[in-house]
ZADO-1210 file (C-alpha; in nm, 4 decimals, padded with zeros to 6 digits):
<atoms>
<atom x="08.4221" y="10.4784" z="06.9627" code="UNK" pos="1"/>
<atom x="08.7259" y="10.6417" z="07.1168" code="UNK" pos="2"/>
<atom x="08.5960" y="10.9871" z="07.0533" code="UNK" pos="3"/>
<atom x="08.3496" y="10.9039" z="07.2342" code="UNK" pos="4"/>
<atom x="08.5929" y="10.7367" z="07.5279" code="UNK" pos="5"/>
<atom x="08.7957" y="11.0946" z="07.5246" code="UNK" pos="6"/>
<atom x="08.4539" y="11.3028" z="07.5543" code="UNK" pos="7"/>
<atom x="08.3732" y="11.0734" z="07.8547" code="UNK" pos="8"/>
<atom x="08.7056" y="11.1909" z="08.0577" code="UNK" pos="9"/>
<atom x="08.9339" y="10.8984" z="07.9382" code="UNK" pos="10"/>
<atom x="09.2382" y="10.9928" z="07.8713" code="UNK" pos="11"/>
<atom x="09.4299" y="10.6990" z="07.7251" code="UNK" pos="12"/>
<atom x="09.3714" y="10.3518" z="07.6422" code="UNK" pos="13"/>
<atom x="09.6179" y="10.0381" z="07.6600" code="UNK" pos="14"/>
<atom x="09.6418" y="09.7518" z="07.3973" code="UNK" pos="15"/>
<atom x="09.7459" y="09.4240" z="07.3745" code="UNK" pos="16"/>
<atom x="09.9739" y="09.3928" z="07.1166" code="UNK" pos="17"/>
<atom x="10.0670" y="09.0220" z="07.1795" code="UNK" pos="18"/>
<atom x="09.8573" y="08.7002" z="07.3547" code="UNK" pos="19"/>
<atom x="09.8496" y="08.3684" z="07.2911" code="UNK" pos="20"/>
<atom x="09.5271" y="08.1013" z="07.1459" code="UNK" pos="21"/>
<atom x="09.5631" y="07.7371" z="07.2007" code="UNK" pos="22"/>
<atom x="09.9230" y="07.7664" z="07.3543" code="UNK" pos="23"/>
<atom x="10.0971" y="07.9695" z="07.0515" code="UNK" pos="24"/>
<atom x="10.1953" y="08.2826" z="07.0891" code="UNK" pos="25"/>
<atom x="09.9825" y="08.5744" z="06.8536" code="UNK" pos="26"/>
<atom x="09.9836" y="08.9055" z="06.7849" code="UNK" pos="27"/>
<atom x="09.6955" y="09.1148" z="06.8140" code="UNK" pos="28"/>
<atom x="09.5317" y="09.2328" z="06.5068" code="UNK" pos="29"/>
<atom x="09.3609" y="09.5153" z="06.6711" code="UNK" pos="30"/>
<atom x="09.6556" y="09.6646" z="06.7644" code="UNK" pos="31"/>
<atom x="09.7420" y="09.8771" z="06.4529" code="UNK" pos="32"/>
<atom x="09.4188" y="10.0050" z="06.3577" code="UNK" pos="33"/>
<atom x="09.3513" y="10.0503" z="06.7272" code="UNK" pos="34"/>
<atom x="09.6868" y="10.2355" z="06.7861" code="UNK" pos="35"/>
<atom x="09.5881" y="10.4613" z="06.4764" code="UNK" pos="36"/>
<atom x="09.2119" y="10.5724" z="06.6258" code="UNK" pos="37"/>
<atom x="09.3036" y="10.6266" z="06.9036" code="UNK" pos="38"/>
<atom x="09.5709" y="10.8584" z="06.8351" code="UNK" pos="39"/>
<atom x="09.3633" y="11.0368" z="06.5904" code="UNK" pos="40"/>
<atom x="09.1096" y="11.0666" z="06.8699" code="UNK" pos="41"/>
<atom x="09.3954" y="11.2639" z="07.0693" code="UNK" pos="42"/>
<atom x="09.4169" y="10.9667" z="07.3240" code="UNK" pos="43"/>
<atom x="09.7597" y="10.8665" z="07.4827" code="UNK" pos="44"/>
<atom x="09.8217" y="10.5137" z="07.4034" code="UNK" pos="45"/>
<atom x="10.0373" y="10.1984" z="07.5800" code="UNK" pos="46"/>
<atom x="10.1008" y="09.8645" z="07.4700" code="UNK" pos="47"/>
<atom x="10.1031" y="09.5332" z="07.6906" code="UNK" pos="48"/>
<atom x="10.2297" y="09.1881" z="07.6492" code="UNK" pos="49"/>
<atom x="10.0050" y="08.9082" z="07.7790" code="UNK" pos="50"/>
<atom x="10.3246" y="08.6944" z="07.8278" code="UNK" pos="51"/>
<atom x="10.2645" y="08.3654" z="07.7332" code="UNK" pos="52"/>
<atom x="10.5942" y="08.1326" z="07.7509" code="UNK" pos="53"/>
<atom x="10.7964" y="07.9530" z="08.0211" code="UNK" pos="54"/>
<atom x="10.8937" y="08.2770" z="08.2086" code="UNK" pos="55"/>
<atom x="11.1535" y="08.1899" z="08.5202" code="UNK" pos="56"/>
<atom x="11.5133" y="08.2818" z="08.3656" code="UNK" pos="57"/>
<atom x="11.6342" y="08.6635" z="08.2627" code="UNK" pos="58"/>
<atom x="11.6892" y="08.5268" z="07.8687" code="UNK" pos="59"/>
<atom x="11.3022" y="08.4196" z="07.9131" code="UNK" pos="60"/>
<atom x="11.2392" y="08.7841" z="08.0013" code="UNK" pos="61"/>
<atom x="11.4875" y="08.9244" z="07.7413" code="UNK" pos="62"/>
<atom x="11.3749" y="08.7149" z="07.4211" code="UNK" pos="63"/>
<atom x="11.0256" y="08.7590" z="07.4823" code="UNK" pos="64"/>
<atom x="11.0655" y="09.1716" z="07.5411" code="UNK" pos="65"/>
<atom x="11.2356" y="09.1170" z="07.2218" code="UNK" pos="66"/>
<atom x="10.9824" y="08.9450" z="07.0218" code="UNK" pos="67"/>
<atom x="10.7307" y="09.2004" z="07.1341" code="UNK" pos="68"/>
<atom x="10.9597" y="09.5009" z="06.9857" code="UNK" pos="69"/>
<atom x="10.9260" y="09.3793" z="06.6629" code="UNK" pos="70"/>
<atom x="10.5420" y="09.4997" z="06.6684" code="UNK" pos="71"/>
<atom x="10.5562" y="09.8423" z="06.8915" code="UNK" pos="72"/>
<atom x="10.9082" y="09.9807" z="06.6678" code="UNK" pos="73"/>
<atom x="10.8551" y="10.3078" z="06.6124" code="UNK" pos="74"/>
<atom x="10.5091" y="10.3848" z="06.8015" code="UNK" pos="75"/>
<atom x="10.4684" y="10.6601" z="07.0522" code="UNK" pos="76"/>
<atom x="10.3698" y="10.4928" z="07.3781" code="UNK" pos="77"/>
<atom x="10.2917" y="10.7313" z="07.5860" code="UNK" pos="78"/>
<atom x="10.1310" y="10.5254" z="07.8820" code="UNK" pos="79"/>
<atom x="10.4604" y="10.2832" z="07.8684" code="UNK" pos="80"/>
<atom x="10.4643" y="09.9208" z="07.7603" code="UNK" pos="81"/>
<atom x="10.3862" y="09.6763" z="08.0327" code="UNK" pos="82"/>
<atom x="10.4583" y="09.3022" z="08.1038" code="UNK" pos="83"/>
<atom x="10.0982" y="09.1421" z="08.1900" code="UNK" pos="84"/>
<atom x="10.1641" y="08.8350" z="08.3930" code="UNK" pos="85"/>
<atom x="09.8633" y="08.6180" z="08.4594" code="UNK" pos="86"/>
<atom x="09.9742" y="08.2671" z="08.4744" code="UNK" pos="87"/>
<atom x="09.6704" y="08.0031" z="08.3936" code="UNK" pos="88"/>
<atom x="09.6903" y="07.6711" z="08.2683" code="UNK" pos="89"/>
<atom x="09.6760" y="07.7138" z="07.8593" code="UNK" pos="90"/>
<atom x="09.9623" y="07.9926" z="07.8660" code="UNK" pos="91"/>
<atom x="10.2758" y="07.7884" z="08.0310" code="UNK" pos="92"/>
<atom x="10.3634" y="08.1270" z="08.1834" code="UNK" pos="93"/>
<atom x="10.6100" y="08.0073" z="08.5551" code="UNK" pos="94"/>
<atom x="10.4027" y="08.0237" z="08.8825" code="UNK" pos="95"/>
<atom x="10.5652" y="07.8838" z="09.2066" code="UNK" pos="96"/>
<atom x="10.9492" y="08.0212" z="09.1600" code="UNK" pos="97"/>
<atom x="10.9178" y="08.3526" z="09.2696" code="UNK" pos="98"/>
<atom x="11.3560" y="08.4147" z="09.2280" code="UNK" pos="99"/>
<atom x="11.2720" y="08.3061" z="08.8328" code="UNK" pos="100"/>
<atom x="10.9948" y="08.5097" z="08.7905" code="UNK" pos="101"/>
<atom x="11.1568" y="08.7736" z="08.9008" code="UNK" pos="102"/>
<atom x="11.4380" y="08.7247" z="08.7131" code="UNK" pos="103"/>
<atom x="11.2778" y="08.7054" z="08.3854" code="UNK" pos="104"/>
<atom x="11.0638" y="09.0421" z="08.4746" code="UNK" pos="105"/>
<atom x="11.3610" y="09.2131" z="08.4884" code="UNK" pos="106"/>
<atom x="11.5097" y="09.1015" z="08.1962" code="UNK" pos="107"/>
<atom x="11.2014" y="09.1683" z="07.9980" code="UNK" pos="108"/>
<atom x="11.1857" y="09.5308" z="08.1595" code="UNK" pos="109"/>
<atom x="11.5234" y="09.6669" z="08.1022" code="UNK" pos="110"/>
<atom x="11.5307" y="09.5499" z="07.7108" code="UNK" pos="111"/>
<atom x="11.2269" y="09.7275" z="07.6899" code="UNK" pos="112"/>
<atom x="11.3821" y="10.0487" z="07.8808" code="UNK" pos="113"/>
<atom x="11.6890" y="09.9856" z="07.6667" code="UNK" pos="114"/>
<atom x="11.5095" y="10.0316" z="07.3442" code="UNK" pos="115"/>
<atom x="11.4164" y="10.3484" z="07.4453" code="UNK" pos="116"/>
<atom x="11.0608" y="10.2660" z="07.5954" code="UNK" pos="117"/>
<atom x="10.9142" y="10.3120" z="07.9578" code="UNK" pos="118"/>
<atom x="10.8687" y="09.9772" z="08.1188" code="UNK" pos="119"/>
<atom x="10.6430" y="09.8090" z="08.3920" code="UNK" pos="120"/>
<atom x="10.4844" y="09.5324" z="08.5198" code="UNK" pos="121"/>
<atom x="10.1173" y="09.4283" z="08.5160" code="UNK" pos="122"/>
<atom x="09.9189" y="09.1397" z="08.7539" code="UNK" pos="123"/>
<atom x="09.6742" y="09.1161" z="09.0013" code="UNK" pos="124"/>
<atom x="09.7755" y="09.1830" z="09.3654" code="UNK" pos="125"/>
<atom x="09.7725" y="08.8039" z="09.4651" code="UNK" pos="126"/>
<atom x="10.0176" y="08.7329" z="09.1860" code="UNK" pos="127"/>
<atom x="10.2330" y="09.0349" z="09.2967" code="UNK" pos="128"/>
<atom x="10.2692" y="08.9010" z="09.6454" code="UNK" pos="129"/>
<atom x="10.3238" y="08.5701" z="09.5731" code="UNK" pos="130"/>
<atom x="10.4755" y="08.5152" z="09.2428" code="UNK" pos="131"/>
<atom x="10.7319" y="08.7971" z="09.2644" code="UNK" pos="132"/>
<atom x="11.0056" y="08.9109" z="09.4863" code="UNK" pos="133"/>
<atom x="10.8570" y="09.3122" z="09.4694" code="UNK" pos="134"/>
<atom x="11.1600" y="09.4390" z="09.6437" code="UNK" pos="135"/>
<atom x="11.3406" y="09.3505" z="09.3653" code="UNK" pos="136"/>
<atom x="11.1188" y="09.4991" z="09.1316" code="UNK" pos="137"/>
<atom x="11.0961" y="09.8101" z="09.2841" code="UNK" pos="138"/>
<atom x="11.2784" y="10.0491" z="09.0142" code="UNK" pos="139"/>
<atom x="10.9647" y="09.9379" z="08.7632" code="UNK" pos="140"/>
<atom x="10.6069" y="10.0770" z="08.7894" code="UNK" pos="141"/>
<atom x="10.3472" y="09.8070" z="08.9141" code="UNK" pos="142"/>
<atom x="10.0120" y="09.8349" z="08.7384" code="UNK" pos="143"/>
<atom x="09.7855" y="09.6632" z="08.9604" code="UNK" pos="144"/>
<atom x="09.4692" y="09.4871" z="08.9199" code="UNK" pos="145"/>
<atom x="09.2290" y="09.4893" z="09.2435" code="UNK" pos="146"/>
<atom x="08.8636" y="09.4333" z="09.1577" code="UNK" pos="147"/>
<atom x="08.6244" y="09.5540" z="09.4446" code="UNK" pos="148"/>
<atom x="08.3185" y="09.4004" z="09.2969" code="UNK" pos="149"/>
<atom x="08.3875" y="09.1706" z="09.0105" code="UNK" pos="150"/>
<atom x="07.9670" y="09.2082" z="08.8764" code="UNK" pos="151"/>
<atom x="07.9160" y="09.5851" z="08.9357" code="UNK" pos="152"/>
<atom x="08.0540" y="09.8679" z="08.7002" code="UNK" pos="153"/>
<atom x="08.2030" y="10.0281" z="08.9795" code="UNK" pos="154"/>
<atom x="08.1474" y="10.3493" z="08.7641" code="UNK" pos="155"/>
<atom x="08.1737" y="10.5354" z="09.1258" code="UNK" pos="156"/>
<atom x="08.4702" y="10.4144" z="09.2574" code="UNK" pos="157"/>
<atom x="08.7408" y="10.6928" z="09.3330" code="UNK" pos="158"/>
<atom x="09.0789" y="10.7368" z="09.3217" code="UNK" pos="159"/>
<atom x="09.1461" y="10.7317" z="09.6732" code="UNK" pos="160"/>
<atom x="08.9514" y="10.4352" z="09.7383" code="UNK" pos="161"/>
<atom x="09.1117" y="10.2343" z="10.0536" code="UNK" pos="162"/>
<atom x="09.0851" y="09.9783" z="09.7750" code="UNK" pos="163"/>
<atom x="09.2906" y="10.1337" z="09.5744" code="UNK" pos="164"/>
<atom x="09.6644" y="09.9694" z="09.6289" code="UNK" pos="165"/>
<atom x="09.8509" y="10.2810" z="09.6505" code="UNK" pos="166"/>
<atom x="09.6227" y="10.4325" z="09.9240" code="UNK" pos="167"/>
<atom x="09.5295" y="10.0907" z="10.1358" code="UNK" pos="168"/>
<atom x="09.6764" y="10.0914" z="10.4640" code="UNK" pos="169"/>
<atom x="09.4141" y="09.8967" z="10.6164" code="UNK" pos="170"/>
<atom x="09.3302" y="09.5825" z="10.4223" code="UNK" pos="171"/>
<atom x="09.4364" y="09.2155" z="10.3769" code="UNK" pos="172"/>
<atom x="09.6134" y="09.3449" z="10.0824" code="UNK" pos="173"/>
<atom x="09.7640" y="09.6433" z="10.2714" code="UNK" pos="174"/>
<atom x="10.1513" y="09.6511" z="10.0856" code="UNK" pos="175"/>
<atom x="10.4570" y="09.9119" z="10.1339" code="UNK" pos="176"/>
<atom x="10.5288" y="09.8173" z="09.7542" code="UNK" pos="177"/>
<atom x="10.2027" y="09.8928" z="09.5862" code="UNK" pos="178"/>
<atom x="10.1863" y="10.2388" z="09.8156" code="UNK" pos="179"/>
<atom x="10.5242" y="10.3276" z="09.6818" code="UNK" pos="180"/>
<atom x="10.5107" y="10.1676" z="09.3440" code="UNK" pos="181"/>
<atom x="10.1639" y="10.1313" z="09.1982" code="UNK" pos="182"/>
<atom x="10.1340" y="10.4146" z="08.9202" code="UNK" pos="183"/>
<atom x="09.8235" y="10.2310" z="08.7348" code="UNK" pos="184"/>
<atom x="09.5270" y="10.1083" z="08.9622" code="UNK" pos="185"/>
<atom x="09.2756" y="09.8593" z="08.7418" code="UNK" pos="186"/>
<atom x="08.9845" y="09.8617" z="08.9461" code="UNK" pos="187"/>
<atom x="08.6891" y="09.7621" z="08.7684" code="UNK" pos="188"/>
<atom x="08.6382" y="09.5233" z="08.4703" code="UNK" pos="189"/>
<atom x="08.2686" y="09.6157" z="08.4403" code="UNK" pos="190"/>
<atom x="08.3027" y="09.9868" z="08.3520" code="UNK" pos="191"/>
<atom x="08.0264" y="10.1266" z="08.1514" code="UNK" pos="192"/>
<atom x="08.0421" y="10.3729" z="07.8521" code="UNK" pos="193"/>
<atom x="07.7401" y="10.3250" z="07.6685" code="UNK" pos="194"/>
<atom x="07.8317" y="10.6482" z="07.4661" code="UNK" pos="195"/>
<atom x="08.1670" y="10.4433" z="07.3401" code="UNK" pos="196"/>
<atom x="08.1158" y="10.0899" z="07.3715" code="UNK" pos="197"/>
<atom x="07.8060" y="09.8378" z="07.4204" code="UNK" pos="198"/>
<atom x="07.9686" y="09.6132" z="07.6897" code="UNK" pos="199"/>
<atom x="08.1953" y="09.5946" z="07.9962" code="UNK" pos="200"/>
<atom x="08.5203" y="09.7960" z="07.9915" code="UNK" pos="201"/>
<atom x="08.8546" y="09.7403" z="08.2311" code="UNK" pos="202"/>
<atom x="08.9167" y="10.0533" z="08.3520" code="UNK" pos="203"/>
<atom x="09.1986" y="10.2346" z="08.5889" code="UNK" pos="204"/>
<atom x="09.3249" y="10.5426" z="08.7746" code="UNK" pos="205"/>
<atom x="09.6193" y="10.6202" z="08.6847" code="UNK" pos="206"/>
<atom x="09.8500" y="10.8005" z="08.9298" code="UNK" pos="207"/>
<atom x="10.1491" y="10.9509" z="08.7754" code="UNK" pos="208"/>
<atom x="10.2014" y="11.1158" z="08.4869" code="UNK" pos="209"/>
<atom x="10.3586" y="10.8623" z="08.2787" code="UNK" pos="210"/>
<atom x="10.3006" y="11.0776" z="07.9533" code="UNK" pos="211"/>
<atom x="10.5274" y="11.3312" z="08.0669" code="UNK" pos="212"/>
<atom x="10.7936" y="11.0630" z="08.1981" code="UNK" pos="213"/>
<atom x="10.7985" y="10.9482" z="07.8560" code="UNK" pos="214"/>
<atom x="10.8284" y="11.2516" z="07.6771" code="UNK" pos="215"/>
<atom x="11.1567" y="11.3690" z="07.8953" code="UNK" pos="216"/>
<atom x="11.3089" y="10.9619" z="07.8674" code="UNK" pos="217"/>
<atom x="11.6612" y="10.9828" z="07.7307" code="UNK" pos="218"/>
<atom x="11.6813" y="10.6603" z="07.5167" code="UNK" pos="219"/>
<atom x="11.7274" y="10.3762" z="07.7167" code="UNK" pos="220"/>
<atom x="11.8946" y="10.3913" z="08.0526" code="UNK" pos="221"/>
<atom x="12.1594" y="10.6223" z="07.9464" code="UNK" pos="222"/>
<atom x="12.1707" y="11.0164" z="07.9770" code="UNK" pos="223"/>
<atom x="12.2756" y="11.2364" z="07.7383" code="UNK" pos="224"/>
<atom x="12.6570" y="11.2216" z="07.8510" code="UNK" pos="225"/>
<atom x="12.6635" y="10.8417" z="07.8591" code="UNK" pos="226"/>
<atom x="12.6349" y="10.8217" z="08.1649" code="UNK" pos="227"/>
<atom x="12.3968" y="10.5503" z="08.3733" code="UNK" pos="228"/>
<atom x="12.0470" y="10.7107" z="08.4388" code="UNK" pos="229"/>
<atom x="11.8235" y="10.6740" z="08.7259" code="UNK" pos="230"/>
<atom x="11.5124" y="10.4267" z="08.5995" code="UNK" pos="231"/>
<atom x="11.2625" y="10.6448" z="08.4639" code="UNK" pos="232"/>
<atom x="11.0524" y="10.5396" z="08.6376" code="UNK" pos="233"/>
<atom x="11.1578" y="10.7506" z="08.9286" code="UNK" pos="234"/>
<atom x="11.1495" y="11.0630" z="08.7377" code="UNK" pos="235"/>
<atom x="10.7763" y="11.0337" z="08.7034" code="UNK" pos="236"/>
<atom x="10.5582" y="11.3598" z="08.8368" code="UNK" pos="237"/>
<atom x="10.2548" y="11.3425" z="09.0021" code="UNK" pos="238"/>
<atom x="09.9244" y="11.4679" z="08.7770" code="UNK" pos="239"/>
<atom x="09.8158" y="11.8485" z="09.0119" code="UNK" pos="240"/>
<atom x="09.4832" y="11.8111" z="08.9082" code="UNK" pos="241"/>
<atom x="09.4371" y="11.4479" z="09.0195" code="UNK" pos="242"/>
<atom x="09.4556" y="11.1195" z="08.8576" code="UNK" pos="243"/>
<atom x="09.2851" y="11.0354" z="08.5002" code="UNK" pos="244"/>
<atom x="09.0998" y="10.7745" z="08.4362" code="UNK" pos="245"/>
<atom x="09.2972" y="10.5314" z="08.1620" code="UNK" pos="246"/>
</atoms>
């Protein structure tokens, strides 16, 4: 019920657009009629892509980014299009070669910034410190996944949490990277909305406002002159009135 999601304080929802099942890759078929509600609901929207192929070469990164923009041509994304990496067993996705993960990341980012959408990178903080070279990553937002309790809704849990990666400066997972970089904080994946939804929700802060990034964009990387444009993800302002939950 995304009505109900939006009267609850949520302002925008993310959706997988492509996964896998069995090994093959497969599009979502939520996607479109989810894109559509929620819209109508006056929600921002995003788009990720639970990468699901061998993923340690920039071609890797550049044909899949360009297998997902068949599917998201033409939508309004206003909470960007992200690159979910979460390597297991079934998916084939790279682990262990940090230099070819990261190439293939940036590959898949800067097609997607190149078609004229806002690009970043989603995982968990363990696979961000050990399956990517972040300092190489660094003109990209991080959306990062750090689950204080992993049974508890967590309905309580604030922004500024010194869980949260861009304010811990005092934890194991303590990282310059996610401080500087993290613009989407997934901290729960027990959030409760009974109002909207009869189950367990993922749920973030989000710390910049990414709608407004996109709306000011200049397709691609390009300004208006031709010119080479700073990432946009740089030209991102921070939300006054504090962060929204996503």
């Amino acid at each position: 019920n995304f009505a109900a999601l939006k009267a609850a304080g949520v302002k925008g929802v993310i959706f997988r657009v492509i996964g896998f099942r069995s090994g093959s890759v497969m599009v979502d078929a939520s996607f479109e009629s989810g894109y559509t509600k929620a819209k109508a609901a006056g929600l921002y929207v995003g788009a990720y892509h639970f990468l699901s192929r061998n993923f340690k070469t920039r071609q890797n990164g550049i044909n899949d980014a360009n297998l997902l923009l068949q599917h998201i041509s033409g939508k309004k994304l206003d909470l960007g299009v992200w690159a979910d990496y979460e390597p297991d067993s079934n998916n084939q996705l790279t682990r262990n070669d940090k230099a070819g993960v990261t190439a293939a990341l940036q590959g898949w980012c800067d097609t997607i910034e190149d078609a004229g959408f806002y690009a970043g990178i989603y995982a968990n903080v363990s696979d961000f410190k050990s399956q990517m070279n972040m300092d190489k990553l660094t003109q990209y937002a991080f959306w990062v996944a750090r689950y204080p309790n992993n049974s508890t809704a967590d309905n309580s849990l604030k922004a500024d949490s010194k869980y949260s990666p861009k304010h811990d400066t005092t934890t194991k997972h303590a990282n310059q990277y996610f401080r500087s970089n993290c613009q989407i904080w997934q901290f729960s994946s027990h959030y409760k909305i009974s109002s909207a939804y009869n189950g367990s929700l993922d749920a973030d802060w989000c710390y910049t406002n990414i709608p407004n990034a996109v709306k000011n964009m200049t397709t691609g990387k390009k300004t208006s002159g031709g010119t080479p444009a700073a990432a946009v993800t740089k030209s991102i302002l921070t939300v006054p009135s504090g962060p929204p939950k996503v």
